[in-house]
C-alpha positions as CSV (number, residue, x, y, z in Angstrom):
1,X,37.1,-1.7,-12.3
2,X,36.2,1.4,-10.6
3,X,33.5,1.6,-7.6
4,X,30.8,3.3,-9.9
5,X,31.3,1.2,-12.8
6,X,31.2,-2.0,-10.8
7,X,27.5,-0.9,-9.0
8,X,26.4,-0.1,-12.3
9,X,27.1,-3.6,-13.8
10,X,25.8,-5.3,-10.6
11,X,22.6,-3.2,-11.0
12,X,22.3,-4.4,-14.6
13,X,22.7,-8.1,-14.4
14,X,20.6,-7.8,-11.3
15,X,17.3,-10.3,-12.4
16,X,14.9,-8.8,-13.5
17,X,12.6,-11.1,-11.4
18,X,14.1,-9.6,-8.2
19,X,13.4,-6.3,-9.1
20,X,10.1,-7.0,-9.4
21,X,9.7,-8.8,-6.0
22,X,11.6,-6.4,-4.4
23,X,9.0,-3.5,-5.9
24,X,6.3,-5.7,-4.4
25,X,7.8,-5.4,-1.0
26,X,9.2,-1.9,-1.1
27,X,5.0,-0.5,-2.1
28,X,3.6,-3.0,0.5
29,X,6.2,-1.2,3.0
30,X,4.9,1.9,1.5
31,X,1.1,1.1,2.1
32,X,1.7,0.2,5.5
33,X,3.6,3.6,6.9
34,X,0.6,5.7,4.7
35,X,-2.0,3.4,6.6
36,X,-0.2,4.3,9.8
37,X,0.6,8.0,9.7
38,X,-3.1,8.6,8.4
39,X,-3.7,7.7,12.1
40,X,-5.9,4.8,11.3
41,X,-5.7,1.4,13.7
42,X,-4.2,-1.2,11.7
43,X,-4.9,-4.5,13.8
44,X,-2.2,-7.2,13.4
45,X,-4.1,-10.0,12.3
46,X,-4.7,-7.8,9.3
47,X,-1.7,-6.7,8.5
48,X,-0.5,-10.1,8.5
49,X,-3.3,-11.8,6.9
50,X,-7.2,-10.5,6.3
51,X,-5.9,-7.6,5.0
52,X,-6.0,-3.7,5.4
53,X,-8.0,-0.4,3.1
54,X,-5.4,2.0,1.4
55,X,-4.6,0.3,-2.0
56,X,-6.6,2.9,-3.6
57,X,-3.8,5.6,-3.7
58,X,-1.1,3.1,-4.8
59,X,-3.4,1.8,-8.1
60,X,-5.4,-1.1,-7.0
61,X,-8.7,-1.8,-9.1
62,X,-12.2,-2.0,-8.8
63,X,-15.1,-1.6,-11.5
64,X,-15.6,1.7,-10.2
65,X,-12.1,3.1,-11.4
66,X,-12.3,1.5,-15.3
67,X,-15.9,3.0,-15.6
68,X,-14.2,6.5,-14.4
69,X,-11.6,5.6,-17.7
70,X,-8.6,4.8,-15.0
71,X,-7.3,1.6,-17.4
72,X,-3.7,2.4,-15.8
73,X,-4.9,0.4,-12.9
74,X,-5.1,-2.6,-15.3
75,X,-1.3,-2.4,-14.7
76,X,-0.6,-0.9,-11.3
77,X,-2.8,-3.1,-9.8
78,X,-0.5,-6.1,-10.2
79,X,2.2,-4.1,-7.6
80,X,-0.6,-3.9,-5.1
81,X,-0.9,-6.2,-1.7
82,X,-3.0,-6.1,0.9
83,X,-1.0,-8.1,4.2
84,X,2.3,-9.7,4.6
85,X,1.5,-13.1,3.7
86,X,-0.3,-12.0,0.5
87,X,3.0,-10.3,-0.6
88,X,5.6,-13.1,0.9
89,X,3.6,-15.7,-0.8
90,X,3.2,-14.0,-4.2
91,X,6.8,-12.7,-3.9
92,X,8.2,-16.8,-3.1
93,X,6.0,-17.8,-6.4
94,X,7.2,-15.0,-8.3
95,X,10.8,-15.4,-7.8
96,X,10.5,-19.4,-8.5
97,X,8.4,-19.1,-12.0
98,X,9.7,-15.6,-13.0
99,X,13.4,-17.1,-13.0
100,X,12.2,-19.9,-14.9
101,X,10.7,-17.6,-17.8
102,X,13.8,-15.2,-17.2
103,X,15.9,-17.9,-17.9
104,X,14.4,-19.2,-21.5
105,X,13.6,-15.4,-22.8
106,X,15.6,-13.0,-20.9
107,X,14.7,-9.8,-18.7
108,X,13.5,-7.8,-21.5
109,X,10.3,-10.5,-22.6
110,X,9.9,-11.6,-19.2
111,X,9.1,-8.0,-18.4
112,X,6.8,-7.8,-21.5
113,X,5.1,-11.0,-20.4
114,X,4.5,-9.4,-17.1
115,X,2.9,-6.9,-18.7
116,X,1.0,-8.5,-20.7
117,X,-0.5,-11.4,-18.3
118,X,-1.1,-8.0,-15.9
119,X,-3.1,-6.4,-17.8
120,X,-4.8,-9.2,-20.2
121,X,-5.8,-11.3,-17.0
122,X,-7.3,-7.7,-15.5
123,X,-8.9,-7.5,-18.4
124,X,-10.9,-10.0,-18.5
125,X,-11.5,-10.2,-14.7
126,X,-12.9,-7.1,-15.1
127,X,-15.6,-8.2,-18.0
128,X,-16.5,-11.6,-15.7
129,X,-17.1,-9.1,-12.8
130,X,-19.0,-7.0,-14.6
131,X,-21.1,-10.4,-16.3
132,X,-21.7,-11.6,-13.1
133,X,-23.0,-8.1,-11.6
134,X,-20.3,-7.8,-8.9
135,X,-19.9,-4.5,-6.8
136,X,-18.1,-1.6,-8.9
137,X,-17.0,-1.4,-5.4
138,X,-14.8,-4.4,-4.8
139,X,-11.2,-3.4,-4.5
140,X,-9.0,-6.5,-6.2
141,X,-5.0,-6.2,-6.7
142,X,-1.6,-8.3,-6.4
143,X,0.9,-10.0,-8.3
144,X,-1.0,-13.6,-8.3
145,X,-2.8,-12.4,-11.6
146,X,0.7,-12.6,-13.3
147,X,2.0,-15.6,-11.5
148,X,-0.8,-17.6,-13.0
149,X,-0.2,-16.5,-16.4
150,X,3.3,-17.1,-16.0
151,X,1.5,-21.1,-14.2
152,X,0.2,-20.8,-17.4
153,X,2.7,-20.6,-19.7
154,X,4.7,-22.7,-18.4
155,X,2.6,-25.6,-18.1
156,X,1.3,-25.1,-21.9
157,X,5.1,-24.5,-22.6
158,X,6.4,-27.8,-20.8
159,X,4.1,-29.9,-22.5
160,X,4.4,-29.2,-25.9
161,X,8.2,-30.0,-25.6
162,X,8.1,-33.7,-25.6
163,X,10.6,-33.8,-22.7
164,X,10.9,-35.9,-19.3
165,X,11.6,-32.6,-17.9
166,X,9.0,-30.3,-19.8
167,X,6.3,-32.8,-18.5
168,X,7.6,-32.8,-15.3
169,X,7.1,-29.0,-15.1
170,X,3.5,-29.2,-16.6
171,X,2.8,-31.8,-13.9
172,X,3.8,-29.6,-10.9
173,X,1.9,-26.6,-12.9
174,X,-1.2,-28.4,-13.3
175,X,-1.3,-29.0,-9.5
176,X,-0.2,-26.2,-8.6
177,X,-3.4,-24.6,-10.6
178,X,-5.8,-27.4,-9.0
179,X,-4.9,-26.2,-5.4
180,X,-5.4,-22.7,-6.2
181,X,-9.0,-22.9,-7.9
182,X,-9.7,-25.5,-4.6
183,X,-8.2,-22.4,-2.6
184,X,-10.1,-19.8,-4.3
185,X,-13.4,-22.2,-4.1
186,X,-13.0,-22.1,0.3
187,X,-12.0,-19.0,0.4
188,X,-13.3,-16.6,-2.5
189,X,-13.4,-13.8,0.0
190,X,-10.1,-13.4,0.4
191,X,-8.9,-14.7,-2.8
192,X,-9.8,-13.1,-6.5
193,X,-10.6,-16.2,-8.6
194,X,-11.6,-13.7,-11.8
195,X,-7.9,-12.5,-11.6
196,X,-6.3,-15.8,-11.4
197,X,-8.8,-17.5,-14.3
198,X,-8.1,-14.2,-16.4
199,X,-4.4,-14.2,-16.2
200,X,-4.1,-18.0,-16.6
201,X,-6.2,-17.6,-20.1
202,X,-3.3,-15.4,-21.4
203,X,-0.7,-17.2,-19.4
204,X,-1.7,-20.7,-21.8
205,X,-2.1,-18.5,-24.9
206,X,1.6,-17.2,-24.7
207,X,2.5,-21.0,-24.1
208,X,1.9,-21.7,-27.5
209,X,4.4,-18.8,-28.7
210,X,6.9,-20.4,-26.3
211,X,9.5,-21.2,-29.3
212,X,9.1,-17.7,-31.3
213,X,9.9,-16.2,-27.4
214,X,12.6,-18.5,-27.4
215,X,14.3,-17.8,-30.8
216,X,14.2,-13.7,-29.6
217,X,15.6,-13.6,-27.2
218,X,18.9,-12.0,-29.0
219,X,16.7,-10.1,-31.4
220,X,16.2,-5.9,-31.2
221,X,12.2,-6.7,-30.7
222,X,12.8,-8.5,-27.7
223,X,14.8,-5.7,-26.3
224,X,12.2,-3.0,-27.7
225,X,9.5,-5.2,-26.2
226,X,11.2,-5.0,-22.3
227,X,11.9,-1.1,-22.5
228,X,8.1,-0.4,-24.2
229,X,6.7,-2.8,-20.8
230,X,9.1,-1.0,-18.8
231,X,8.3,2.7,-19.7
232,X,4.6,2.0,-19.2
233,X,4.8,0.6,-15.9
234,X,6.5,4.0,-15.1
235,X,4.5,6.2,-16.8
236,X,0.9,4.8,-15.2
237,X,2.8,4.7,-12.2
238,X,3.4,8.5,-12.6
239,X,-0.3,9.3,-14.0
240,X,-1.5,7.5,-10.6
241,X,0.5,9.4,-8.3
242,X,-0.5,12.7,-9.7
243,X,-4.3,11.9,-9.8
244,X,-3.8,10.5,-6.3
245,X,-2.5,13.9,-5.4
246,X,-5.5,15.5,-6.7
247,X,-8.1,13.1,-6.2
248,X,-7.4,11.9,-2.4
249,X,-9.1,15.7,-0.8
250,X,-12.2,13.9,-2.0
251,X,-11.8,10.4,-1.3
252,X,-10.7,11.6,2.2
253,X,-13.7,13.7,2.6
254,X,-16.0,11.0,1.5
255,X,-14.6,8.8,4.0
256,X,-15.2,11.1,6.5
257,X,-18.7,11.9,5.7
258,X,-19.3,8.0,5.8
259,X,-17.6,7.6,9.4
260,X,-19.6,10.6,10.3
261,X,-22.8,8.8,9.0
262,X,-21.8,5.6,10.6
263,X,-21.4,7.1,14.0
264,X,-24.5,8.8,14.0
265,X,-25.7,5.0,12.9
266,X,-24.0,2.9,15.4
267,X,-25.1,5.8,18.1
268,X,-28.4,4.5,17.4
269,X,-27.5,0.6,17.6
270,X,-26.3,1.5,20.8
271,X,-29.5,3.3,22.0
272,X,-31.9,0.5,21.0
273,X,-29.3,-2.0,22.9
274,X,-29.7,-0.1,26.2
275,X,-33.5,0.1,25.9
276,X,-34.3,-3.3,24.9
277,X,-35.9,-6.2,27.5
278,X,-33.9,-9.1,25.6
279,X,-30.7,-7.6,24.7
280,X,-30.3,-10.9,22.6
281,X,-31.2,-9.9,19.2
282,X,-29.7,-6.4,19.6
283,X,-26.2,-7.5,20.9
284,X,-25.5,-10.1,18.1
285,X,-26.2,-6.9,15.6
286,X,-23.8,-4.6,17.9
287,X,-21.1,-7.3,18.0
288,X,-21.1,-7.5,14.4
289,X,-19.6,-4.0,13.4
290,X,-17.7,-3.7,16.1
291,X,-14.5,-5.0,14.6
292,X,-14.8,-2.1,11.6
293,X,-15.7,-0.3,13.8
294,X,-12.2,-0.4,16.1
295,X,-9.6,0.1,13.1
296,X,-10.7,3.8,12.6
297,X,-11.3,5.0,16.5
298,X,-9.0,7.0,18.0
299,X,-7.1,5.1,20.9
300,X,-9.4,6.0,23.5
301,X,-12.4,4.6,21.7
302,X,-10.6,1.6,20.8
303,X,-9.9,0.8,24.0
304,X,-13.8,1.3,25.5
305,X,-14.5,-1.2,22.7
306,X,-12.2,-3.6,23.5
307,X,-13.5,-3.5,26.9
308,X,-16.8,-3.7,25.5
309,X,-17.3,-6.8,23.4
310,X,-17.1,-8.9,26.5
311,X,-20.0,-7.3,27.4
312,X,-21.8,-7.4,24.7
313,X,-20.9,-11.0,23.6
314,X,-22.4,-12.3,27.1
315,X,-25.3,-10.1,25.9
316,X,-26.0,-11.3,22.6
317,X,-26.0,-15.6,24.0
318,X,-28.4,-14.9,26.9
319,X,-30.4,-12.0,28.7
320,X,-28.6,-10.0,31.4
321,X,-29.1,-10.0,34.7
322,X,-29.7,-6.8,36.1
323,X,-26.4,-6.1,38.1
324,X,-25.1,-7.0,34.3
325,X,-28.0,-4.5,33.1
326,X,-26.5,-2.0,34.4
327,X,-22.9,-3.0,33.5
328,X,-23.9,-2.8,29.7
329,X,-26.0,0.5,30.7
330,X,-22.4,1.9,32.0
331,X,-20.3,1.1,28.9
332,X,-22.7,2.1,26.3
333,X,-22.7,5.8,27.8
334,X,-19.1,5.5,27.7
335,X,-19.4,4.4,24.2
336,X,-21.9,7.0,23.1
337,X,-18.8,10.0,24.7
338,X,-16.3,8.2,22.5
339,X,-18.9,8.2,19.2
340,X,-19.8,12.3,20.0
341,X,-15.7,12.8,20.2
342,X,-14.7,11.1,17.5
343,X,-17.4,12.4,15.6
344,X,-17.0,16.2,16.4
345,X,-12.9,15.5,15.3
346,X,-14.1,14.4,12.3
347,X,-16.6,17.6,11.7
348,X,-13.4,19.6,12.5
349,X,-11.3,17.7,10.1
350,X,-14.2,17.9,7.3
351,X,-14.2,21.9,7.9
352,X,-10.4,22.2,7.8
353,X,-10.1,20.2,4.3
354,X,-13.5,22.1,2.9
355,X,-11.6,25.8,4.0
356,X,-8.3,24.2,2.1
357,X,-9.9,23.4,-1.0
């Protein structure tokens, strides 16, 4: 067997659950150098695990985008992750339950199925959000959505087939869905429970058709079905890099004008800080947008607010003595230069992408 023709069968009977964990990684990986080379600080605790902006140009979701027609993202959205532990977790689940489904239906409906659970648990995440009145803001993505259908499926499908070890499998797949809804109940910040509940509705309704998926697997539909999934992934993967292309000029000049805004804002903040008798009240504002604050900064004015915070957390538990006074007097002009620098690079960045459009 020649070189070529050897890759290529390698390439084919490569799982189809690997591809898509390796995907997962390679538009993490992807996120991450954008998120650098914009210039923008990306902190390591949340690039490892609160998370970081810039899921926007790779197809994440938020109200916002549907009401603006974008229903690509319904898809996309499930390739998205926001740190390294949201992505190694989802990948380790994906590869255990998506070989699992692989191995009962084959690539082709496994893809379909990912499709489907994508979009269907999007779906109706997006109609509880929009019941419940949530932000058209809120940014939501990853592969989780699809790993709880596929919790899903399994569990409806392990039940219904009488076995020791179909049981066994429901068993672990309800508990498996109890410790995520407890998860999602301590920490629904970080963690989108309308996603998960969404895709686990579909998830159980494809259990029931676990025999029909079962007896296809040979059949041209099944095939038809993994090619169709397969194309579409590609093509709203195509559609959102060329509106990203022509849409990000003005997301990146609205960002700038609210930076802009929020200098002129924290400028402010800083100025009552300096002038007030008890800094107490004042500081514990201060110290709370700080930390959004440093991500964007250039290196300079990340490092005056580093060596701020001390400052301004002693503040904020007690008033200052006056040889402190003057401290916090000290650093807040030197945070007010590196406001009025970053803010005049940002003008000049504004007037260079206004003169390019």
């Amino acid at each position: 067997m020649t070189i070529p023709n050897r890759l290529a069968r390698e390439f084919r009977d490569f799982p189809a659950t690997s591809w898509i964990c390796v995907t997962w990684i390679v538009v993490f990986a992807a996120m991450t150098y954008v998120h650098q080379a914009s210039g923008a600080a990306l902190p390591l605790t949340r690039w490892l695990m609160l998370g970081f902006g810039g899921g926007e140009r790779f197809g994440d979701l938020t109200l916002g985008d549907l009401e603006r027609g974008q229903l690509w993202r319904l898809l996309t959205c499930n390739f998205v992750h926001y740190s390294l532990i949201h992505v190694a977790l989802n990948t380790l689940a994906m590869y255990q339950l998506g070989s699992i489904v692989e191995s009962w239906y084959g690539w082709h409906q496994l893809l379909f199925i990912y499709g489907l659970t994508g979009v269907g648990g999007n779906l109706l995440s997006a109609l509880g959000r929009i019941w419940t009145r949530s932000s058209v803001t809120v940014h939501s993505a990853g592969g989780s959505v699809v790993i709880m259908g596929l919790v899903g499926l399994c569990g409806v499908a392990g039940w219904r087939s009488q076995t020791p070890e179909g049981r066994w499998l429901a068993k672990v797949m309800l508990i498996f869905t109890v410790l995520t809804a407890a998860l999602g109940c301590g920490l629904p910040a970080y963690i989108d429970n309308w996603g998960h509940g969404g895709g686990f509705v579909v998830g159980v309704a494809l259990g029931l058709f676990h025999r029909r998926f079962s007896a296809s697997v040979t059949k041209p539909s099944a095939y038809g079905s993994g090619v169709l999934t397969l194309l579409l992934i590609l093509v709203a993967a195509g559609i959102q890099y060329t509106v990203d292309r022509h849409e990000w000029p003005r997301r990146l000049e609205q960002t700038l004008e609210r930076r802009a805004r929020y200098l002129v804002w924290a400028s402010a903040e800083l100025k009552r800080l300096g002038m007030s008798a008890d800094t107490r009240h004042e500081a514990a504002q201060v110290k709370k947008w700080l930390e959004n604050l440093e991500t964007w900064l250039d290196a300079p004015g990340r490092a005056e607010i580093r060596a701020f915070r001390p400052l301004v957390q002693e503040a904020a538990r007690s008033p200052l003595e006056n040889s402190r006074r003057q401290d916090l007097a000290g650093r807040i002009d030197r945070m007010h230069a590196a406001f009025r620098r970053n803010y005049e690079e940002i003008r000049r960045r504004l007037a260079e992408l206004r003169e390019s459009r």
